[in-house]
N, CA, C and O atoms as CSV, one atom per row, in Angstrom:
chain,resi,resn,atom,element,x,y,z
A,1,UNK,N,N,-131.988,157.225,42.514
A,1,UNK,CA,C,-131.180,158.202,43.176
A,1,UNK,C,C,-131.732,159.594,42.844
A,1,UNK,O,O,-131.959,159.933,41.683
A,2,UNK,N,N,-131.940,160.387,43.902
A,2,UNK,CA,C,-132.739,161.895,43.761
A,2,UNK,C,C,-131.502,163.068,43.833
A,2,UNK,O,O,-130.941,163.346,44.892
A,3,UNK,N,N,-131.250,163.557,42.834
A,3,UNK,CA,C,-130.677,164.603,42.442
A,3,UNK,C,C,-131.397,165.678,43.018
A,3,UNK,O,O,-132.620,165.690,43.155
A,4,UNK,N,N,-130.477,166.747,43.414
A,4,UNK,CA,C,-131.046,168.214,43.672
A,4,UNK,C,C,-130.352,169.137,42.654
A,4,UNK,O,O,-129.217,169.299,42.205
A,5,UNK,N,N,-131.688,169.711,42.494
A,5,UNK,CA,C,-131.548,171.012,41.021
A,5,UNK,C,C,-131.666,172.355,41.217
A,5,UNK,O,O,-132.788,172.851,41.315
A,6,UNK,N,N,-130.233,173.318,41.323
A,6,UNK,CA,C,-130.622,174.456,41.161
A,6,UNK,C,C,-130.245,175.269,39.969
A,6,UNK,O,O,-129.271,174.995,39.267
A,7,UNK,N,N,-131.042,176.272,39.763
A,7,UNK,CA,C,-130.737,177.106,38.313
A,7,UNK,C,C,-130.298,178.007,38.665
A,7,UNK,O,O,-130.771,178.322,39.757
A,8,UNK,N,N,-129.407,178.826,38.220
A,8,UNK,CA,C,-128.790,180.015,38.720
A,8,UNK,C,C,-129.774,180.939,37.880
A,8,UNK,O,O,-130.448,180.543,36.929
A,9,UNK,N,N,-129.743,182.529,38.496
A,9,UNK,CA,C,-130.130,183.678,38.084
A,9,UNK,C,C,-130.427,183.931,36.630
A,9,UNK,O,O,-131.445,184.327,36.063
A,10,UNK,N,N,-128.963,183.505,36.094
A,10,UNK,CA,C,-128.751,183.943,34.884
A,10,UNK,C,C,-129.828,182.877,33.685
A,10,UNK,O,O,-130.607,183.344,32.853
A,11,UNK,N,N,-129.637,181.836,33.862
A,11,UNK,CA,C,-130.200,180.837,33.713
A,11,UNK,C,C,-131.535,181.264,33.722
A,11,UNK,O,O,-131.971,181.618,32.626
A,12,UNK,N,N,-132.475,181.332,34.913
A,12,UNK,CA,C,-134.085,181.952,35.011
A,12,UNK,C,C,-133.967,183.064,34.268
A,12,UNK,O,O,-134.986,183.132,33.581
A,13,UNK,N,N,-132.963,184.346,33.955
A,13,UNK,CA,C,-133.281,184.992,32.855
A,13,UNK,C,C,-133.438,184.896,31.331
A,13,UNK,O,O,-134.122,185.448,30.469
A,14,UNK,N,N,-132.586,184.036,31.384
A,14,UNK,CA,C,-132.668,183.195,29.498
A,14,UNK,C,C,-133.583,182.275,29.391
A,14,UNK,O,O,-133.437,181.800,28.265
A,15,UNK,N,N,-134.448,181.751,29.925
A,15,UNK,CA,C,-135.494,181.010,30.271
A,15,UNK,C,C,-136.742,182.032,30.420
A,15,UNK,O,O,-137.795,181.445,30.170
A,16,UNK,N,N,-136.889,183.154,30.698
A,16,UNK,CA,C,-137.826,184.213,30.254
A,16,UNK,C,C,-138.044,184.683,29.253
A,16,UNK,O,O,-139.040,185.337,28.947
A,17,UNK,N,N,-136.587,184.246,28.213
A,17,UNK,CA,C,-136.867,185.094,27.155
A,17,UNK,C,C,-137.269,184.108,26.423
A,17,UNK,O,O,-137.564,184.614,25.341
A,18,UNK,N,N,-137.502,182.693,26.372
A,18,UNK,CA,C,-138.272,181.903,25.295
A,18,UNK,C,C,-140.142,181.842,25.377
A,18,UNK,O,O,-140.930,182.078,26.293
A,19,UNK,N,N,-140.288,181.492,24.225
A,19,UNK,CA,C,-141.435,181.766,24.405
A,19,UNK,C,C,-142.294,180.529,25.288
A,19,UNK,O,O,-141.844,179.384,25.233
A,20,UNK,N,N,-143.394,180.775,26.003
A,20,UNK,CA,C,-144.275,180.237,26.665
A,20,UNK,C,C,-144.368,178.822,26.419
A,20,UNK,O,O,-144.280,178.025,27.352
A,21,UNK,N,N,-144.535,178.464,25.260
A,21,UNK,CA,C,-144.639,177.283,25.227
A,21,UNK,C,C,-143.388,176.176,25.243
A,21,UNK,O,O,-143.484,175.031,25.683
A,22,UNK,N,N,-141.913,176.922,24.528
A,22,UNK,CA,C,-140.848,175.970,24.924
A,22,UNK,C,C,-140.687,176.477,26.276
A,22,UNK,O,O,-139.843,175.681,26.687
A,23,UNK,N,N,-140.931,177.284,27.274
A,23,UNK,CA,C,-140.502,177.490,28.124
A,23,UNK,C,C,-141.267,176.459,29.469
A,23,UNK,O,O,-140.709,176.378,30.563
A,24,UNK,N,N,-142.431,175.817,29.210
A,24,UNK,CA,C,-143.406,174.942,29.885
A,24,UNK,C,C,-142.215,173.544,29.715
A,24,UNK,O,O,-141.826,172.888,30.681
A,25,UNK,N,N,-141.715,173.266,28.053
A,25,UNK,CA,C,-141.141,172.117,28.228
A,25,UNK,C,C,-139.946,172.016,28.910
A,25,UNK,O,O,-139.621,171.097,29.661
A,26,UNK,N,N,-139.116,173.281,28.536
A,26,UNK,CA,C,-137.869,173.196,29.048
A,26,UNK,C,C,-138.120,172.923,30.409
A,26,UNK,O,O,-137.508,171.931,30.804
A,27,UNK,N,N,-138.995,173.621,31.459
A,27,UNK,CA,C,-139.017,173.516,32.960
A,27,UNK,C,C,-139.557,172.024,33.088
A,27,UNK,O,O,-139.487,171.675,34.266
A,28,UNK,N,N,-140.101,170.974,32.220
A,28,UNK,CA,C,-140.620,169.972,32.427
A,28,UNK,C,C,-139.507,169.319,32.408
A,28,UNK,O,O,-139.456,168.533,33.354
A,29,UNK,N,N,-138.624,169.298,31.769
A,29,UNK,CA,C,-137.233,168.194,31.587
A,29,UNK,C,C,-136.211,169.052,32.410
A,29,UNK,O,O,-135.128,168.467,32.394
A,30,UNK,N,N,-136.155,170.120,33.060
A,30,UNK,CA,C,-135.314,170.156,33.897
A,30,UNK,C,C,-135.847,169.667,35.451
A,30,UNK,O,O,-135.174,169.645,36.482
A,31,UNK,N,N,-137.643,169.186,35.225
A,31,UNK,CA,C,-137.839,168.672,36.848
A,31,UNK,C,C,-137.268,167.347,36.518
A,31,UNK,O,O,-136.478,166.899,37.349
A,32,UNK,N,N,-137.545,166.540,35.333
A,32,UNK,CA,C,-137.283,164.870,35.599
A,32,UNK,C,C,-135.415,165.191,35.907
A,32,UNK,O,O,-134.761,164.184,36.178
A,33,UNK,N,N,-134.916,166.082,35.871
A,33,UNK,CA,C,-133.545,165.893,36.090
A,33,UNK,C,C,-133.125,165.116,37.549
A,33,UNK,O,O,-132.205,164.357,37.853
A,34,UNK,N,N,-134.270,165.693,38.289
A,34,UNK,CA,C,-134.444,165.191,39.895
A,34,UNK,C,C,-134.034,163.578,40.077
A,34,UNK,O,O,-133.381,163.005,40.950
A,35,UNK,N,N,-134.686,163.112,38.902
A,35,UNK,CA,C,-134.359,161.843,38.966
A,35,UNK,C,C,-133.108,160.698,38.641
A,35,UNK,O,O,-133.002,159.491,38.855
A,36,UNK,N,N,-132.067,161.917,37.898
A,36,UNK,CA,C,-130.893,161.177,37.615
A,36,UNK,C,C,-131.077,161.773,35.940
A,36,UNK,O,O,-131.715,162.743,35.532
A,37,UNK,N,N,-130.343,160.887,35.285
A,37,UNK,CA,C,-130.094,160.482,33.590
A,37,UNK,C,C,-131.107,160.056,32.954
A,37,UNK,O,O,-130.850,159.374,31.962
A,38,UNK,N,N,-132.107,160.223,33.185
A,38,UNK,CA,C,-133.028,158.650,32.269
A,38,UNK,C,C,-132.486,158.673,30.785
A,38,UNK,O,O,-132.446,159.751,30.193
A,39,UNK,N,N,-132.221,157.932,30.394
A,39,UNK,CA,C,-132.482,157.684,28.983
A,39,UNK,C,C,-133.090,158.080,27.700
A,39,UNK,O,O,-132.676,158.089,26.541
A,40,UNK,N,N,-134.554,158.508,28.448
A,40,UNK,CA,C,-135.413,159.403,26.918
A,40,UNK,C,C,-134.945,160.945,27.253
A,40,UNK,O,O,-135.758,161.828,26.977
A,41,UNK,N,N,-133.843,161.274,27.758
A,41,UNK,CA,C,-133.436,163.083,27.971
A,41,UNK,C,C,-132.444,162.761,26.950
A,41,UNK,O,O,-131.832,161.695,27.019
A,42,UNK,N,N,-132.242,163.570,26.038
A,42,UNK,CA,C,-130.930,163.818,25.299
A,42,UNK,C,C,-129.942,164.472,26.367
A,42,UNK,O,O,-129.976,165.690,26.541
A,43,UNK,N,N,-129.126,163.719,27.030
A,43,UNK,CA,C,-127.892,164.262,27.825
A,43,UNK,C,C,-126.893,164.226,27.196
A,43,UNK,O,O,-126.793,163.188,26.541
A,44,UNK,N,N,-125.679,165.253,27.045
A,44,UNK,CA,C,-124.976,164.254,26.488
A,44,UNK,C,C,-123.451,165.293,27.476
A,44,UNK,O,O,-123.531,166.423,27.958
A,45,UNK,N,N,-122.204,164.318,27.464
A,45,UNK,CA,C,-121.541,165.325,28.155
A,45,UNK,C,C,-120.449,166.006,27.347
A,45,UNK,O,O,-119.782,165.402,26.507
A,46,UNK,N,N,-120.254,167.667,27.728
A,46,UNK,CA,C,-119.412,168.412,27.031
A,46,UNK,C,C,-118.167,168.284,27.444
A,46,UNK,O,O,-117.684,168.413,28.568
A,47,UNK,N,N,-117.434,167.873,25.871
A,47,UNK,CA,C,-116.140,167.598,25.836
A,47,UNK,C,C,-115.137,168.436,26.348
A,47,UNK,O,O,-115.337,169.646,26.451
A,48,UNK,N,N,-114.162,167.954,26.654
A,48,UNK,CA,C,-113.145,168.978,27.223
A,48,UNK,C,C,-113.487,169.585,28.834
A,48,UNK,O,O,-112.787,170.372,29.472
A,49,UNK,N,N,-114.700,168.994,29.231
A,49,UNK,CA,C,-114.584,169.743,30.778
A,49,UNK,C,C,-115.642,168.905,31.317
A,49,UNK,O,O,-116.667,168.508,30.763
A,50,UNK,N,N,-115.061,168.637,32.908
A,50,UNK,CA,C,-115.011,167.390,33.735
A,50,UNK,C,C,-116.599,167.788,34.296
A,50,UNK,O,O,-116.722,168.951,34.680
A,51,UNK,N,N,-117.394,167.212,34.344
A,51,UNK,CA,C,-118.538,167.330,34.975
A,51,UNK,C,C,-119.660,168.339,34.365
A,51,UNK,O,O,-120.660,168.823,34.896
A,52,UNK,N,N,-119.261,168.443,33.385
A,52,UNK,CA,C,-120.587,169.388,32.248
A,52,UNK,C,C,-121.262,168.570,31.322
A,52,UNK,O,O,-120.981,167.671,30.530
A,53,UNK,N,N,-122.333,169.249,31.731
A,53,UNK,CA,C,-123.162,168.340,30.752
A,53,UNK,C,C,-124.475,169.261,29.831
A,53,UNK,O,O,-124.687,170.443,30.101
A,54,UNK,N,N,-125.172,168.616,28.883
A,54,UNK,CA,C,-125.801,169.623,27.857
A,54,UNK,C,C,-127.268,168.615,28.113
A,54,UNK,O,O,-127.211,167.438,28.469
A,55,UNK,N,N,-128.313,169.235,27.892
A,55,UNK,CA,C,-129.601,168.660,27.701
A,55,UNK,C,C,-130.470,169.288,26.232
A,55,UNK,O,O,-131.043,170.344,25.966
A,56,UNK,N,N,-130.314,168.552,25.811
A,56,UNK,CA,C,-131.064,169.409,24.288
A,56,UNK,C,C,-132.627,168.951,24.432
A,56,UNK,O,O,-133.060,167.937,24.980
A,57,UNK,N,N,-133.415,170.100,23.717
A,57,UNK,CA,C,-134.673,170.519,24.099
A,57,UNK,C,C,-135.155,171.423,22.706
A,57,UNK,O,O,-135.383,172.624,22.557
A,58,UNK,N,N,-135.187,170.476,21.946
A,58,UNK,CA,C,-135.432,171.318,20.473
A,58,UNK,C,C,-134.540,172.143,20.075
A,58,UNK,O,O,-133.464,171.664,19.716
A,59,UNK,N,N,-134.708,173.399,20.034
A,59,UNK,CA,C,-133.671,173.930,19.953
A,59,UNK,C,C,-133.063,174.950,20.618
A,59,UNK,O,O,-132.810,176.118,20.325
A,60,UNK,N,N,-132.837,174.093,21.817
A,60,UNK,CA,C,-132.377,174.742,22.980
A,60,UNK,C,C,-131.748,174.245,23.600
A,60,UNK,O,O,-132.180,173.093,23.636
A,61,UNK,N,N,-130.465,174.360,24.516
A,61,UNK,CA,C,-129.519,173.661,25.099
A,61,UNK,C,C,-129.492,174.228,26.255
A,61,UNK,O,O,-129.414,175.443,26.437
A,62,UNK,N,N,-129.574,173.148,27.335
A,62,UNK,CA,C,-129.946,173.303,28.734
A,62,UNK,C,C,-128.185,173.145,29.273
A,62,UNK,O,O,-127.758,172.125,28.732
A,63,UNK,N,N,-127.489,173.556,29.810
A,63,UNK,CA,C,-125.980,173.649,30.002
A,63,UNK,C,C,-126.219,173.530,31.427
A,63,UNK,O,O,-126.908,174.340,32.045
A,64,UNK,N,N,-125.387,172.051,32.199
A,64,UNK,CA,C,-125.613,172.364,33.968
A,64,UNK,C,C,-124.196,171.312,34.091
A,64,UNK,O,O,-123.667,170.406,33.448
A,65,UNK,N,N,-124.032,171.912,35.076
A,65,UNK,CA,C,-122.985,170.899,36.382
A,65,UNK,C,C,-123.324,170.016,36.716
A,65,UNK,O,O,-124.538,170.016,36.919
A,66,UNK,N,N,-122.766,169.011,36.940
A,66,UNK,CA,C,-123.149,167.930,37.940
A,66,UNK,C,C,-122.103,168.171,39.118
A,66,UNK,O,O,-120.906,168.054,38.854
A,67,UNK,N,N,-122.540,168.527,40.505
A,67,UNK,CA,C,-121.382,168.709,41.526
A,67,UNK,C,C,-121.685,167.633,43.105
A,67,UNK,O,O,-122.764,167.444,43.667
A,68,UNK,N,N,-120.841,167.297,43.337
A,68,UNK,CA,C,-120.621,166.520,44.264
A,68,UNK,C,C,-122.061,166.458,45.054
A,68,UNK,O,O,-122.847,167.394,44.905
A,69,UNK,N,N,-122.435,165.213,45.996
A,69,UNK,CA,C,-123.742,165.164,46.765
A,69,UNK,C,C,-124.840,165.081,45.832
A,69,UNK,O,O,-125.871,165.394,46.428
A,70,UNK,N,N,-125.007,164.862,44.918
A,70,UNK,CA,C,-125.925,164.580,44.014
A,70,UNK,C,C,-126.857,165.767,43.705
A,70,UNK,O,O,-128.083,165.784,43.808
A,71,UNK,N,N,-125.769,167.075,43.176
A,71,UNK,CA,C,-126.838,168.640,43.088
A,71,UNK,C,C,-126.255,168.836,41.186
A,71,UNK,O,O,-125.152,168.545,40.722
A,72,UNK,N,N,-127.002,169.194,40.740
A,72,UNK,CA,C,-126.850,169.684,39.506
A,72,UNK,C,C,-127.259,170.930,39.506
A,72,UNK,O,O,-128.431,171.183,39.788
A,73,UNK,N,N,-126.214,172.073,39.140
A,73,UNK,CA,C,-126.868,173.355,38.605
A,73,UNK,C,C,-126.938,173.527,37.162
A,73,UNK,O,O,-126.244,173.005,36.290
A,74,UNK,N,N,-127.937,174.384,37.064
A,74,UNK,CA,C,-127.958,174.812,35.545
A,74,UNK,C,C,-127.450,175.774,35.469
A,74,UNK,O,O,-127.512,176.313,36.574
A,75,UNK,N,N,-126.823,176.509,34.618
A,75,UNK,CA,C,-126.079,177.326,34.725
A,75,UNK,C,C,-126.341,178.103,32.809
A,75,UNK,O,O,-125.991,179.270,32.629
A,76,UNK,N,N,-126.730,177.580,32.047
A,76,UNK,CA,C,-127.384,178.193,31.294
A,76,UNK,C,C,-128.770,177.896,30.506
A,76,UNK,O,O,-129.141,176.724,30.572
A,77,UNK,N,N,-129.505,178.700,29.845
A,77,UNK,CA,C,-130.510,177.895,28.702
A,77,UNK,C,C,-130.514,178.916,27.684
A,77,UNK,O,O,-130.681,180.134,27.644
A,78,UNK,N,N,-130.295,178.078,26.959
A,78,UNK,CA,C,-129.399,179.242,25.266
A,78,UNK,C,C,-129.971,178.609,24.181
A,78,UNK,O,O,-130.180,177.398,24.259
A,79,UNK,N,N,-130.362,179.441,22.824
A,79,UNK,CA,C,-130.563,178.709,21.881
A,79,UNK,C,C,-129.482,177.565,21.285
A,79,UNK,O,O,-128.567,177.222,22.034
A,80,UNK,N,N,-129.546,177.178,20.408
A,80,UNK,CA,C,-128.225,175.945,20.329
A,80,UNK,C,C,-127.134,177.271,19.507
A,80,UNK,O,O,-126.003,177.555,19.901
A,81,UNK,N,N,-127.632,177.722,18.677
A,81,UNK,CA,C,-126.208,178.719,18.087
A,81,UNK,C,C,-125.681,179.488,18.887
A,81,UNK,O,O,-124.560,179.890,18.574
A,82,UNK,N,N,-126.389,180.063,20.434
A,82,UNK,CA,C,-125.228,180.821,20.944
A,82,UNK,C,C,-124.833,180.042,22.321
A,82,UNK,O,O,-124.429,180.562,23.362
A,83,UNK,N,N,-125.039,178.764,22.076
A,83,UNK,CA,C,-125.050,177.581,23.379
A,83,UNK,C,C,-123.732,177.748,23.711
A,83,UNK,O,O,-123.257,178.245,24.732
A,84,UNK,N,N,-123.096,177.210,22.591
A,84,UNK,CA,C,-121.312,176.519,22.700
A,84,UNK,C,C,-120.731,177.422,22.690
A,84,UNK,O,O,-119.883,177.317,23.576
A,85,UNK,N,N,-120.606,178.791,21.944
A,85,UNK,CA,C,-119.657,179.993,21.971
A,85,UNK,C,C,-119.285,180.331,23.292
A,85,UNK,O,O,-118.524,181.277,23.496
């Protein structure tokens, strides 16, 4: 099943500010997102609210929606200490 992925604004700006090289991986595991859940992604879903979900990436937390029609936005990429606040 092929998921569609968009990142919001804010998102491509916090994703500028890492450096070059986590920033190659992070965009690498947000393309396999296309493909659904696999298994080797650390997904995991955030408690307390219906359709959020977290992708960890060293130490970085990929924060996206899952919304109806099979589209996921991302909606943040934060280090992990100012992820959850």
């Amino acid at each position: 099943m092929k998921y569609r992925v968009f990142i919001e604004k804010k998102a491509i700006k916090q994703l500028e500010n890492a450096d070059a090289h986590t920033r190659r991986i992070i965009e690498e595991k947000i393309s396999k997102l296309k493909n659904g859940f696999p298994a080797y992604l650390d997904i995991k879903k955030l408690k307390g609210y219906r359709n959020y979900y977290r992708l960890r990436v060293g130490g970085y937390r990929i924060l996206f929606e899952l919304q109806p029609n099979y589209t996921i936005v991302v909606y943040a990429i934060l280090p992990r200490r100012r992820a959850y606040k």
